[in-house]
N, C-alpha and C positions, 0 to 999 in steps of 0.2 A: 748809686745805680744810674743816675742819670748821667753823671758825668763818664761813665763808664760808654754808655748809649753814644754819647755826644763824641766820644773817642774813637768808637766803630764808623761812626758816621763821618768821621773826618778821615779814619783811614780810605774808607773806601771812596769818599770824591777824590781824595790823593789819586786812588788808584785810576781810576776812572779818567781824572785828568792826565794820568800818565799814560794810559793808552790809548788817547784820543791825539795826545801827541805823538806818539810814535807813530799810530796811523797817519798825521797830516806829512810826519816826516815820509815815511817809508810808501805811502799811495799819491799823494796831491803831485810830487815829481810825474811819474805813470801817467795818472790823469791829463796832466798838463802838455804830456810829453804824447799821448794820443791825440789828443783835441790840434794841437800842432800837426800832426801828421796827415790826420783826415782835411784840415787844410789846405794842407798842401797839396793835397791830388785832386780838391777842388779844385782850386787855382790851373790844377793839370787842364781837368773838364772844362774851365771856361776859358783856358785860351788856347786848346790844342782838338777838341770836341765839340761837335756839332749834332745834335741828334734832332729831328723833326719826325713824329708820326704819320703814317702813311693811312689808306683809308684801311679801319678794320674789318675782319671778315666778319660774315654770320658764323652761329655757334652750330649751325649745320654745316660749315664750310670746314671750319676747326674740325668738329668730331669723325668728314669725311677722310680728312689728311692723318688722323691719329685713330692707329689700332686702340682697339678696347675702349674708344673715347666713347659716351654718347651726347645727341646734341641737346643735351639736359645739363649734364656734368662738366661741354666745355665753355671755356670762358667766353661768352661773347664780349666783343669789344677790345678785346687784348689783341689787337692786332701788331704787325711788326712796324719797328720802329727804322727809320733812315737814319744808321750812323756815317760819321765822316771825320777821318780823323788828319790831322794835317802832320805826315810822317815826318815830311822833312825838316819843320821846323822840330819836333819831337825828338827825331833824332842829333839834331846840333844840340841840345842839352843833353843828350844821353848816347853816347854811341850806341850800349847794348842793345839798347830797343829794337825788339823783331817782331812784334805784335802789338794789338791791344784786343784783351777782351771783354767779352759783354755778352751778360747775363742779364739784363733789365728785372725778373720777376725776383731774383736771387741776391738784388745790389752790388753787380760783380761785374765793375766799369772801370778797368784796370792795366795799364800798359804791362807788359809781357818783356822781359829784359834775359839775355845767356851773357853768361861768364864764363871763366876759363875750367871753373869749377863751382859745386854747388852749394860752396858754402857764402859765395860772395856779396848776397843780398838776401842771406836769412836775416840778415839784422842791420841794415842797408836800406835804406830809404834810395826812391829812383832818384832823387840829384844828389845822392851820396854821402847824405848825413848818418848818424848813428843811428837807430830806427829799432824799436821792440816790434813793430808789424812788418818788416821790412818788404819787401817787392817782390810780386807774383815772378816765378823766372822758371822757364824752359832749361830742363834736363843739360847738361854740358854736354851728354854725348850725345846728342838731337842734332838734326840737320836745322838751320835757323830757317828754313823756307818751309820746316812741318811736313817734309815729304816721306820720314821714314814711317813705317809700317803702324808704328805707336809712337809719337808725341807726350811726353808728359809733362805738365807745368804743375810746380809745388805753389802752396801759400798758405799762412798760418791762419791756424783758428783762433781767433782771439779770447775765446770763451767767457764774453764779457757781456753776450746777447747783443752784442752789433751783429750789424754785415759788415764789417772790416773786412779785409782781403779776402779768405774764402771761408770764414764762420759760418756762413748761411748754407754752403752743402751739406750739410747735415739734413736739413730739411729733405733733402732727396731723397731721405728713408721713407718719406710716406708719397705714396703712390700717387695720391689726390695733387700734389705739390709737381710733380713729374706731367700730369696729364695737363697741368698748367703753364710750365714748363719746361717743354722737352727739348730743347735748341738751346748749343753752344755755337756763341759766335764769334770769328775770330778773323780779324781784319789784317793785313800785312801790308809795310812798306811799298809792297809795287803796287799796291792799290787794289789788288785783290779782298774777297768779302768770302772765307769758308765756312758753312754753316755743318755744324755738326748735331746727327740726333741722337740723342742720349739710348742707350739700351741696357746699361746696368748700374748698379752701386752697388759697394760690396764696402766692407768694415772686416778687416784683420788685424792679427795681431805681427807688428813688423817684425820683431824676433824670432818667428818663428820658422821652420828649416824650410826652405823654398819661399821664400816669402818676393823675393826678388823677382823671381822667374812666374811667381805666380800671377802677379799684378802689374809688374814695371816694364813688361819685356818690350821691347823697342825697334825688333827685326823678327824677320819669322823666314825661316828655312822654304817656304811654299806654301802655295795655297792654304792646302790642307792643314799643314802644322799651324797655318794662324785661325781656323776655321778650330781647331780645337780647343784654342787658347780663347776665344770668344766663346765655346760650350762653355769651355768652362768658365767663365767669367758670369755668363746669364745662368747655369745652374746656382751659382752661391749667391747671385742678388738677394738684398734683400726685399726688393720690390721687382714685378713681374711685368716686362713692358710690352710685351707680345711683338718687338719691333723681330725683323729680320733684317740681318746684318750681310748686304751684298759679299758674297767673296772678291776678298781681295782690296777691301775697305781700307781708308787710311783712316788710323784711330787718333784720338785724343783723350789721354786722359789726365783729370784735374784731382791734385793730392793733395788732403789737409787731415791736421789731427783730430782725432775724435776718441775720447774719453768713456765714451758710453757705457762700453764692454771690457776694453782692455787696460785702463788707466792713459800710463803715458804711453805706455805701447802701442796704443790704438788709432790706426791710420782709417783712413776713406777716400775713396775712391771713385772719381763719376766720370762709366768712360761713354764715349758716345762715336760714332763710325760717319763718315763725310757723306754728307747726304744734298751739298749743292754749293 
């Protein structure tokens, strides 16, 4: 009997040793190969970015400037932050570079890169190595100055509970997260600083018929047909921002995958209209 026990027992640390190996084989790569990459856009941040806080508002200052906010709910202290990015060194390592953005609450501090197409830095590191997170990058059929109607910039979610490139929009689904915050920021080459307020997120499923047209559209026939295309975007939020979206707004919006609801199919969405 015992030896019998003593058999069991040995198959199973066999087994146990056999998939703790495959695990080191098939995950420690991955690990290694993230921890590398986050790295490396350190490196970006300490020698292409300069960020210094400015003085913060009161939290009656906050909840003046934010509908539905009040000055209970908003953040005091979180005031904005002075970035500064040095494009043109930026750009002699990267031509594609057309932006950087910055999310501070969201850890979304990330150069902005277009290619000839949009497959070019899904798994592309911005100095051009192989990359599993690969590089936040504006839409190919985008204007690179951000001037058409809708902007969109993809990035992967890494679903690993970092903020890796844009993981952390997800968080946009709760409201409390949003009223903290609400501003996409988005710096460009000529030195310009466009600050964008968030008015919706939305979560679909990309397969499905219109899906294109629903979320990604990038020109609008007139006022009015883009005024519809924002009803409709703030009807299907999943969180309600009470913002009003001036006619004639120039949008951005930020795409990454999200699992939630739809498995792999399930995209997200955080668009927000130029607010300065």
């Amino acid at each position: 009997m015992r030896s019998k026990v003593r058999a069991v027992v040995l198959i199973v640390t066999i087994l146990l040793a056999l998939a703790a190996a495959a695990w080191a084989v098939l995950c420690i790569p991955q690990l290694m190969e993230r921890q590398q990459e986050a790295a490396q856009y350190e490196d970006l941040l300490q020698e292409y970015v300069a960020v210094s806080s400015e003085d913060s508002p009161s939290s009656e200052e906050i909840a003046a400037d934010r509908p539905g906010v009040s000055s209970e709910a908003a953040p005091a202290g979180a005031g904005p932050q002075d970035i500064q990015v040095d494009f043109a060194a930026l750009t002699t390592q990267n031509a594609d570079t057309v932006a950087w953005l910055y999310l501070p609450g969201a850890g979304i501090n990330y150069p902005v890169v277009q290619a000839a197409d949009n497959d070019a830095y899904l798994r592309r590191s911005f100095t051009g190595e192989q990359s599993i997170a690969g590089t936040p990058f504006l839409d190919f059929a985008n204007s690179a100055d951000f001037s058409d109607g809708n902007s969109i910039v993809y990035g992967h979610n890494m679903f690993d509970g970092s903020t890796t490139m844009f993981s952390s929009l997800p968080r946009y689904t709760d409201a409390e997260f949003w009223q903290e915050n609400p501003d996409i920021r988005l710096l460009t080459p000529d030195g310009g600083e466009k600050v964008y307020r968030i008015f919706a997120v939305c979560q679909f499923d990309v397969t499905q018929s219109g899906a294109a047209a629903d979320y990604y559209r990038q020109d609008f026939r007139s006022v009015e047909h883009q005024a519809e295309y924002i009803q409709t975007l703030q009807s299907r939020s999943v969180i309600q921002t009470g913002e009003t979206v001036p006619a004639g707004s120039t949008l951005l919006t930020l795409s990454t995958c999200d699992r939630s609801l739809y498995g792999d199919n399930g995209r997200l969405v955080v668009i927000g209209y130029l607010a300065g």
